[in-house]
N, C-alpha and C positions, 0 to 999 in steps of 0.2 A: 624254733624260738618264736616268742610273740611280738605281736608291734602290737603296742596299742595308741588309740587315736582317743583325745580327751576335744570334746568341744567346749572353748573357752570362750567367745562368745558371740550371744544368738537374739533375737526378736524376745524369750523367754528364757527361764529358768527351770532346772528341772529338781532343784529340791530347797529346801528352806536352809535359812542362812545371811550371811554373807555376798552372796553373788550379786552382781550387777547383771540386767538385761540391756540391750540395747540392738536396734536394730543396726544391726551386721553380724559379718561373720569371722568367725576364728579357727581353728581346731590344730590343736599339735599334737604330731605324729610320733611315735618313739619308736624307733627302733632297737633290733640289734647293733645296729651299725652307724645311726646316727638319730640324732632328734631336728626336726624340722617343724616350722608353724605354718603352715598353710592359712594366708590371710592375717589380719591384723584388728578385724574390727575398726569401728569409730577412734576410738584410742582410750575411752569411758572406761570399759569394763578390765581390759587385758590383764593388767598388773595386777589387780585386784582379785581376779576371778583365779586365775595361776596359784596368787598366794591361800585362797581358801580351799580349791584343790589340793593343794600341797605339788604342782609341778613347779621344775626349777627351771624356769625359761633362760637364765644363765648359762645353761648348758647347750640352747640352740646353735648350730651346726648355719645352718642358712632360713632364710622365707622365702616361699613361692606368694607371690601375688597375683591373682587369680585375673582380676583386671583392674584398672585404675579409679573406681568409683570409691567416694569419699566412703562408704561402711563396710568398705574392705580393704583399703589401704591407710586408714585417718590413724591406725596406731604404730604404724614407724615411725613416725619419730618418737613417740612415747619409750617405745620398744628399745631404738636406738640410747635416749636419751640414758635409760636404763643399764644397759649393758655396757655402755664406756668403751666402746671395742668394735674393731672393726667386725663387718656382717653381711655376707653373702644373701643376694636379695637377686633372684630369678623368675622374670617376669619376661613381658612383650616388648617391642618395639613404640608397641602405642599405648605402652603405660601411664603417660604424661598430657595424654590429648585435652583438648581444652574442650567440657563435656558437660551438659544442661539437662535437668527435668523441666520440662514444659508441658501448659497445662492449659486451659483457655485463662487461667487468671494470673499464673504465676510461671516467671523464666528463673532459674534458681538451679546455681553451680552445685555439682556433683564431683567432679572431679578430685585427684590427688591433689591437695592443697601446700603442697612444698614442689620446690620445683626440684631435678633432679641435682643440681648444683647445690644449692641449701643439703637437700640430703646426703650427700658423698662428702659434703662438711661434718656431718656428723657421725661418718662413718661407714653409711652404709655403700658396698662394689656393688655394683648395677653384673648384671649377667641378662642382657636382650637377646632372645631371638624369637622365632617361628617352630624351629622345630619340632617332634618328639623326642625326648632325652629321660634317658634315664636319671633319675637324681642317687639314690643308694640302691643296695640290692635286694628288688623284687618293689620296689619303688618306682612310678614313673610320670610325666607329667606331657599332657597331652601336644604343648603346642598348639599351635593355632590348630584349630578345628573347622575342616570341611561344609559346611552348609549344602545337604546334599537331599535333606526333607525339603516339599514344596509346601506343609504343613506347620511347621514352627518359622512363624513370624517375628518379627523383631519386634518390640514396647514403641508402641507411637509416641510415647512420652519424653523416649530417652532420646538426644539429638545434640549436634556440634553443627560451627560456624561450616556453610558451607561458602565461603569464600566471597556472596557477592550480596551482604548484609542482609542474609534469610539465613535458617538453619536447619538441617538436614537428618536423616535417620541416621541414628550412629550404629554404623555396621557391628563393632565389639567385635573387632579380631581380635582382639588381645584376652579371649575369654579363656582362661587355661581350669583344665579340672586335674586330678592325680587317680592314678590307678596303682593297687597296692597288690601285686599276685599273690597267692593262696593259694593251697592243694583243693579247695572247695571254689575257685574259681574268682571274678577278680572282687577287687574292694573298692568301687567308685566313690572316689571323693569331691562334690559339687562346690564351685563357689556360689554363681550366680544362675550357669548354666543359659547364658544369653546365647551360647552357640547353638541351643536345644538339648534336651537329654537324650532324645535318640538319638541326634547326629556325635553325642559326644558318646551313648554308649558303642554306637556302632564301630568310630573314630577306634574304640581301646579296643575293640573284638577285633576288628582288622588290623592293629599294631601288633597285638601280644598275640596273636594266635589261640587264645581262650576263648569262648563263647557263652563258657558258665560265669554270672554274676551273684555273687556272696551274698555281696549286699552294694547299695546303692545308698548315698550320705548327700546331706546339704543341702543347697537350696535350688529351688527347679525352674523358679522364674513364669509358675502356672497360674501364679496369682492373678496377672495382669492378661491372660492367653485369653483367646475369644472361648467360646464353648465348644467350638468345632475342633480346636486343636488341642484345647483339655481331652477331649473323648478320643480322638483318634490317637493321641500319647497313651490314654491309659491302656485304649488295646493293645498298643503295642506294647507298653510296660509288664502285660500280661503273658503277654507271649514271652516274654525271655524267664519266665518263672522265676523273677528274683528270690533270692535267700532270705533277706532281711531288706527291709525300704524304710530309712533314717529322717524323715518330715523335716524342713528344717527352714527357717528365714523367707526366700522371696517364693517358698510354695504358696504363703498364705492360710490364712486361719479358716478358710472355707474351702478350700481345695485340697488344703493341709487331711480336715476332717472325712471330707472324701475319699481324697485314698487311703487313711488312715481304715474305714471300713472297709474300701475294695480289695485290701491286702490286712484283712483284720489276722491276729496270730502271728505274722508278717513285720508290723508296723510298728514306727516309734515316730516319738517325737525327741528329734534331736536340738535339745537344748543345752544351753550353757548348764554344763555341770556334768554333761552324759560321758560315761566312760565307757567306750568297747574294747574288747580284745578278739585279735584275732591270729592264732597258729598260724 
């Protein structure tokens, strides 16, 4: 049976029309077994982009929220508001943290902008934890993720109160990605991927017991990476002879292009509108 995975939306568009861009991220999964949205976008594109596809987000099952930054969670309540109905929503513990882009000129919130009480008003069960779980079958969602490269660094930018009126690197435990297993090995689904790409692909190889990767989707967080840790990610991205590699949101339009050659035949750009399927 197929799942396929439609990206609803992204930084771009990938064919004319209708579609909204916006920077974040969305993608809904279909299954045999259930349909789930992984992410939510700003809240701009969603409903809009669904209906020019022609998916029926009506029929969502549950959302994984990947972590609590405003252009991956800002469309629940849109989402909510939509559906009328209660809505399984599986995410971290630190979905809700109180969370800053800083810059030398500007301090400026990021974070989920409903609190979690506001949202279970409108509907949506919270499901928190840490762990790795499976969501449907041959479905799975990472959990917090190990930080176990000394190579993938955190964004200097991103930052929370650290308690005593300064504020601090925000760790991003709550960074969750999805893995989709496949007879060709697995389907990595990115949000943001602030845990690292290789710490999270490594995270699914040592969960599932697979080692072959399909393909790899979403956004890699490479944009903001110094160049030492762009190049030693890419060698190691090399080594796992990905399948397919999905360009997508916080890779970046120059990093994006890069490995869009380094895995030329390989590469896409996954934007609002891309539809995969995968047996």
């Amino acid at each position: 049976m197929t799942t396929r995975i439609t990206i609803l939306c992204e930084n771009s568009v990938a064919r004319p029309g209708g579609l909204i861009a916006e920077h974040g991220f969305a993608a809904l999964i279909e299954t045999p077994q259930a349909s789930i949205l992984f992410d939510t976008g700003q809240g701009f594109g969603l409903l809009n982009n669904a209906r020019e596809i022609g998916r029926n987000l009506s029929a969502i099952s549950s959302v994984v929220l990947s972590h609590g930054h405003l252009d991956h969670s800002g469309g629940l309540p849109v989402l909510l508001n939509h559906l009328q109905r209660p809505l399984a929503v599986v995410a971290h513990p630190d979905l809700f943290n109180e969370r800053y882009w800083r810059s030398n000129f500007e301090l400026r919130p990021i974070g989920i902008t409903m609190s979690r009480a506001e949202l279970e008003g409108q509907g949506a069960s919270f499901s928190l934890g840490c762990d790795y779980q499976q969501l449907t079958e041959n479905l799975y969602c990472s959990g917090e993720v190990p930080r176990l490269t000394d190579f993938e660094k955190g964004d200097p930018h991103l930052v929370i109160p650290d308690g005593h009126g300064g504020y601090a690197l925000d760790p991003l435990r709550d960074d969750l990605s999805l893995a989709l297993t496949t007879d060709k090995g697995l389907v990595i689904l990115l949000g943001c991927a602030h845990a690292g790409v290789i710490n999270i692909i490594e995270h699914f190889r040592e969960k599932s017991g697979e080692e072959r990767i399909c393909a790899l989707i979403g956004g890699t967080h490479l944009s903001p990476a110094s160049e030492e840790q762009f190049q030693t990610t890419l060698a190691m991205l090399k080594r796992y002879r990905l399948g397919k590699i999905g360009l997508s949101h916080c890779t970046g339009l120059n990093r994006g292009a890069l490995l869009f050659q380094e895995f030329a035949g390989r590469s896409f750009f996954a934007a609002a509108g891309t539809v995969l399927d995968f047996p």
